[in-house]
C-alpha positions in Angstrom: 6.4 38.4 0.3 2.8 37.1 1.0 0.5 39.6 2.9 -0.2 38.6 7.1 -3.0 36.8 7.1 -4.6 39.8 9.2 -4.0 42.2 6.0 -5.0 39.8 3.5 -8.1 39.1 5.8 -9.2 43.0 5.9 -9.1 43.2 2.2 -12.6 41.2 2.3 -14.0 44.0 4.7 -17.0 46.2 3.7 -16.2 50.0 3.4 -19.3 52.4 3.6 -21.8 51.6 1.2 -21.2 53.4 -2.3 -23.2 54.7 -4.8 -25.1 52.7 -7.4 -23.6 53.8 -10.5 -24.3 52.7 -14.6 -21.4 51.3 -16.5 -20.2 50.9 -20.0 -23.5 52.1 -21.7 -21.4 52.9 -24.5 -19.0 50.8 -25.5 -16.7 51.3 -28.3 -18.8 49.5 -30.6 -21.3 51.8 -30.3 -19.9 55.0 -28.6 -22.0 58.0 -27.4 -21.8 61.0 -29.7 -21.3 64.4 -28.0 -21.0 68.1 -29.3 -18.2 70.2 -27.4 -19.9 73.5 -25.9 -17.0 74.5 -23.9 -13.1 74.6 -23.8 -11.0 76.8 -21.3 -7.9 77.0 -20.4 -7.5 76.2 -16.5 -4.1 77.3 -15.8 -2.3 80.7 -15.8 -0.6 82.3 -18.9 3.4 81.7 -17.1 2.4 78.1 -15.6 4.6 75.2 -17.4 1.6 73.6 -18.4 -1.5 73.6 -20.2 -4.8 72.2 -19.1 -8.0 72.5 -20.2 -11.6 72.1 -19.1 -13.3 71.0 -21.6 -17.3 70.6 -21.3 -19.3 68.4 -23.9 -23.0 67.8 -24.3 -24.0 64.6 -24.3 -27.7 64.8 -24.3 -29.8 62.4 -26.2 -27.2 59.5 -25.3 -27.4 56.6 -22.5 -24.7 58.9 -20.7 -26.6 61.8 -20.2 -28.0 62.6 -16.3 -26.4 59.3 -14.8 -23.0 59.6 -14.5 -21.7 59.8 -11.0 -18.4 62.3 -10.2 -15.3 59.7 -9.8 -16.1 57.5 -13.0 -14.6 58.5 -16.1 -15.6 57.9 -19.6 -13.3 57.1 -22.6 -11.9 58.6 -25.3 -10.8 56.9 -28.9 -8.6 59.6 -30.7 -9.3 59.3 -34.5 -7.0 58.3 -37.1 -4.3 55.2 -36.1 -0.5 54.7 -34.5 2.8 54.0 -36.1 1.8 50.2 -36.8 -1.4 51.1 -38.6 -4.0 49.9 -35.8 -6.2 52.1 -34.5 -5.3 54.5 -31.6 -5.9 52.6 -27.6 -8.8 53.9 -25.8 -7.9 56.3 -22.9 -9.7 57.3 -20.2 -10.7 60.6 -18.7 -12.6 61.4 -15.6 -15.4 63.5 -15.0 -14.8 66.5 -13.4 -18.8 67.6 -13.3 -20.6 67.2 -10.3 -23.7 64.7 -10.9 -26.1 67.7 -12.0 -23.8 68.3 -15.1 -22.4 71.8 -16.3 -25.8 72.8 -17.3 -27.8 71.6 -14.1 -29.8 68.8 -16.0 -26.8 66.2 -16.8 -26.5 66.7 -20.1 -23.0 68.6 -19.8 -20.2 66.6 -18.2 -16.3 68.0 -18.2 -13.9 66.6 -17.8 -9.8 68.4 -17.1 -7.2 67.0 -19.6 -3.3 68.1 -19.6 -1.7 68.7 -22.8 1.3 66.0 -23.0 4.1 66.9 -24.3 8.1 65.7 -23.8 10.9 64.6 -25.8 11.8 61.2 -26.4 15.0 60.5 -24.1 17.0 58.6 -26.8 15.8 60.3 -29.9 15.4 63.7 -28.5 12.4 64.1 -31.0 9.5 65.9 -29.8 6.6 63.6 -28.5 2.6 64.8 -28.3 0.4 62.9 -26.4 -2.4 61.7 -29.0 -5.5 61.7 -27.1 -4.6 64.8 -24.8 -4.1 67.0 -27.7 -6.9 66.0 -29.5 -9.2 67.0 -26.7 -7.7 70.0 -26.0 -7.4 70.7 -30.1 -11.3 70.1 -30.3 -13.1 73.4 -31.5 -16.4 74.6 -30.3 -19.2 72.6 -32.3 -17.2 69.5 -33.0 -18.3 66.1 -32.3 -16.7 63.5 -30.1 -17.4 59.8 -29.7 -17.1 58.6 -25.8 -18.0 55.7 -24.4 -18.7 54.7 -20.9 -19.5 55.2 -17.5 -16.3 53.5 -16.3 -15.8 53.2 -12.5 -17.5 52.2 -9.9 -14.9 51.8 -6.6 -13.7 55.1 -6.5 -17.6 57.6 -6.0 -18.9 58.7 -3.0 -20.9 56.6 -0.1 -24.8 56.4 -0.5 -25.0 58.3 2.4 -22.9 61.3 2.0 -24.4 63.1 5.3 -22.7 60.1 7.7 -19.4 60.6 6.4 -16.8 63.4 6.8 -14.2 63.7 3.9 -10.5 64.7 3.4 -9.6 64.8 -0.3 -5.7 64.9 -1.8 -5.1 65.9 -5.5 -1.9 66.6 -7.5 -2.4 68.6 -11.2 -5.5 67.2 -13.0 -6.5 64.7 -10.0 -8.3 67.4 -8.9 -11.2 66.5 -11.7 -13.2 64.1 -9.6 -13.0 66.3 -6.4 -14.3 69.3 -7.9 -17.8 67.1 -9.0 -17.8 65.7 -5.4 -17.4 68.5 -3.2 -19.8 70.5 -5.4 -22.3 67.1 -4.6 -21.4 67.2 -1.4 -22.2 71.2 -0.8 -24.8 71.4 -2.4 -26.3 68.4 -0.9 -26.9 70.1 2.4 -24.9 67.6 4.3 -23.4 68.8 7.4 -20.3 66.9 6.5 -16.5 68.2 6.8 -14.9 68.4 3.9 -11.5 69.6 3.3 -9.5 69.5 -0.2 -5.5 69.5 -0.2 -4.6 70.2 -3.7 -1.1 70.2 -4.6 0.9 71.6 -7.8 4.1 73.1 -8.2 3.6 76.5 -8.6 0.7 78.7 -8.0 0.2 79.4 -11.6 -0.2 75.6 -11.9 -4.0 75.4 -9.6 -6.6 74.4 -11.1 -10.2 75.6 -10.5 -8.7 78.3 -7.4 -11.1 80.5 -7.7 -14.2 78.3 -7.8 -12.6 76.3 -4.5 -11.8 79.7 -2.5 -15.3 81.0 -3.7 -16.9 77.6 -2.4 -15.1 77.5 0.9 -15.8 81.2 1.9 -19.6 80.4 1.6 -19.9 77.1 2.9 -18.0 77.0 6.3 -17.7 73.1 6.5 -15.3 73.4 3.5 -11.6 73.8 4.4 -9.7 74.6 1.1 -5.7 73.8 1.5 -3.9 74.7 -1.6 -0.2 73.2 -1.4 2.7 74.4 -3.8 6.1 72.7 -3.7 8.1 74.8 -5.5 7.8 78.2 -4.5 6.6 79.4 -0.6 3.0 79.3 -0.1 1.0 82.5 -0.4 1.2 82.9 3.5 5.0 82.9 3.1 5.5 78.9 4.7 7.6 77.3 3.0 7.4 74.6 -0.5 5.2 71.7 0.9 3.9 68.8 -0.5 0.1 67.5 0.1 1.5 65.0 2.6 3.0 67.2 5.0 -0.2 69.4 5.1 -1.3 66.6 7.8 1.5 68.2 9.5 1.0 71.6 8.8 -2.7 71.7 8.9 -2.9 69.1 12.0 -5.3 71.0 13.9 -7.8 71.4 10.9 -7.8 67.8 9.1 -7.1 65.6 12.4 -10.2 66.4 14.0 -12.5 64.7 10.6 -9.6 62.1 10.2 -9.9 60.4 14.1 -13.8 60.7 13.4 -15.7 57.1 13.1 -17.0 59.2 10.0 -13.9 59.9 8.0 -13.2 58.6 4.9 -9.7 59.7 2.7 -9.8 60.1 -1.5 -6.6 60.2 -2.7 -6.0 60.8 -6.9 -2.9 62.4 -9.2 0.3 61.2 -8.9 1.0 58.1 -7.3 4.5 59.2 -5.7 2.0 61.1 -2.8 0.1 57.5 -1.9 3.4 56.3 -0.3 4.0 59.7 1.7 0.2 60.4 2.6 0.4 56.7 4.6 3.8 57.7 6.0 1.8 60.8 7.5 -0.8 59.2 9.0 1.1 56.2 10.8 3.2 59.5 12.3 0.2 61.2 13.3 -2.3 59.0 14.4 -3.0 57.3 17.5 -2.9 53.8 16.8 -6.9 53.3 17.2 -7.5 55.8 14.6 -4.6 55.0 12.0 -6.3 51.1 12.6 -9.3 52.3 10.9 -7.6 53.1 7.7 -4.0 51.4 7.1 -3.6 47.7 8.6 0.6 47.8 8.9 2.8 44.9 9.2 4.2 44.9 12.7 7.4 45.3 11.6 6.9 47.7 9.5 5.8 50.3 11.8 9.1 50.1 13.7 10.7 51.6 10.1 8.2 54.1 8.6 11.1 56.3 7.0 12.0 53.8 5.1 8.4 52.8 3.8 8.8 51.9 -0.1 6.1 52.1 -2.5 6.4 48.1 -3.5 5.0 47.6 0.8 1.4 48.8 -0.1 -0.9 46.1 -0.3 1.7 44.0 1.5 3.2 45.0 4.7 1.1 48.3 4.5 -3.0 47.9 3.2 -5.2 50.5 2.7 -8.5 49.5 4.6 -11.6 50.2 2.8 -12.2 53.5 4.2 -9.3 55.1 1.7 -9.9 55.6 -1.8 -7.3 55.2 -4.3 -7.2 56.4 -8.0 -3.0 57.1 -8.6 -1.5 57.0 -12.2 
């Protein structure tokens, strides 16, 4: 179905302006080398999964000091696949705010997921190559990178005339946890509120740090979101979308601002819900400023399917998408 011409139209629109940000300074032709300094695990011993943040030190290469939280760089895992070529490179974002680990950008992190399943046919078991070889790298070792990749998905140049509502599943957290540390320790007066979804509570990454951060900097509402057991308040399993049920009275106020601006990353299942949320919640001259919906459409949003975005239901420019 071809887009109204009023959707296709609002595509071309400007969003705020965004930062200026370096890209591919390394290539894969001539990758960055960095040292790893840091590996920790970020979930609990019982969660089903295991994540890691590992930190790297990059100094002395092109990436070093200018890479902007919401770009990623890129991993080539050593050795080569089951055809003999070498291995794909894969991408990982940067879960460092822009002053690095250290303070003086030559430290970037990043949050990788061990993968691991079983193949559905041959029931043999199946490790993800790059995500293991991260999270298998020692202190000391060396890792080639290449990169900055991105430059849609980073904050606005002027961080202090926007107000911000970020949602994360799992390891999408990575490139909030650079921002919002930007954005606090910028000084701006800006709302910012995190929903962060995961299964179980065992599952969240970076709690303590976000809790930490939102009891000293009152402008920070943290909204942790489990959907498989109740929430720590008793309520019930949730997922990020209903929080802008839940939580109306907190994230409305930022969303019906001419300032807000919505981040969404992890998995893309929660694009299609988050939208359903906010055509329910929104007066029209507010939900305007950030979906542009088919008129028919909006007489069926129960029955919203993920194949209508971009189509009968756009994202303006003042949502940001990064959904695998």
């Amino acid at each position: 179905m071809t887009a109204p011409e009023s959707i296709a139209e609002h595509r071309k629109e400007d969003g705020p302006p965004l930062l200026d940000v370096s890209m591919h300074l390394h290539t894969p032709a001539s990758p960055a080398v960095g040292t790893v300094v840091g590996s920790e695990r970020c979930t609990r011993a019982k969660s089903h999964a295991f994540v890691r943040h590992i930190s790297i030190d990059v100094s002395g290469t092109s990436i070093a000091g200018v890479i902007r939280p919401g770009q990623s760089f890129g991993i080539i895992p050593p050795g080569t696949d089951e055809q003999g070529r070498p291995h794909k490179l894969r991408l990982y974002s940067i879960a460092s705010p822009t002053r690095g680990e250290d303070g003086a950008g030559n430290v970037i992190a990043t949050t990788v997921k061990r993968t691991i399943d079983e193949h559905w046919e041959s029931h043999r078991l199946f490790l993800g190559v790059a995500s293991n070889y991260l999270c298998d790298l020692q202190i000391g070792d060396k890792v080639s990178l290449t990169g900055p990749n991105g430059k849609r998905f980073v904050l606005p140049k002027d961080p202090s005339s926007h107000d911000f509502t970020f949602f994360a599943t799992g390891t999408g957290i990575a490139p909030f946890r650079g921002m919002i540390i930007d954005l606090l320790e910028s000084g701006a007066r800006s709302k910012v509120s995190l929903v962060m979804g995961v299964p179980n509570a065992n599952d969240l990454l970076y709690h303590d740090d976000l809790t930490n951060l939102a009891a000293r900097h009152p402008n920070f509402t943290y909204i942790p979101t489990l959907s498989r057991e109740h929430q720590p308040d008793g309520s019930p399993p949730a997922y990020v979308q209903q929080r802008l049920s839940t939580h109306r009275q907190i994230l409305e106020p930022g969303l019906c601002s001419d300032r807000g601006l919505i981040y969404i990353c992890g998995l893309a299942g929660m694009e299609l819900g988050i939208f359903q949320q906010l055509a329910r919640i929104l007066p029209p001259q507010h939900l305007d400023a950030y979906l542009k919906i088919d008129p028919e459409a909006r007489s069926c949003i129960d029955t919203w399917e993920r194949r209508m975005i971009h189509k009968q239901v756009s994202p303006t420019r003042r949502i940001f998408t990064e959904v695998y």
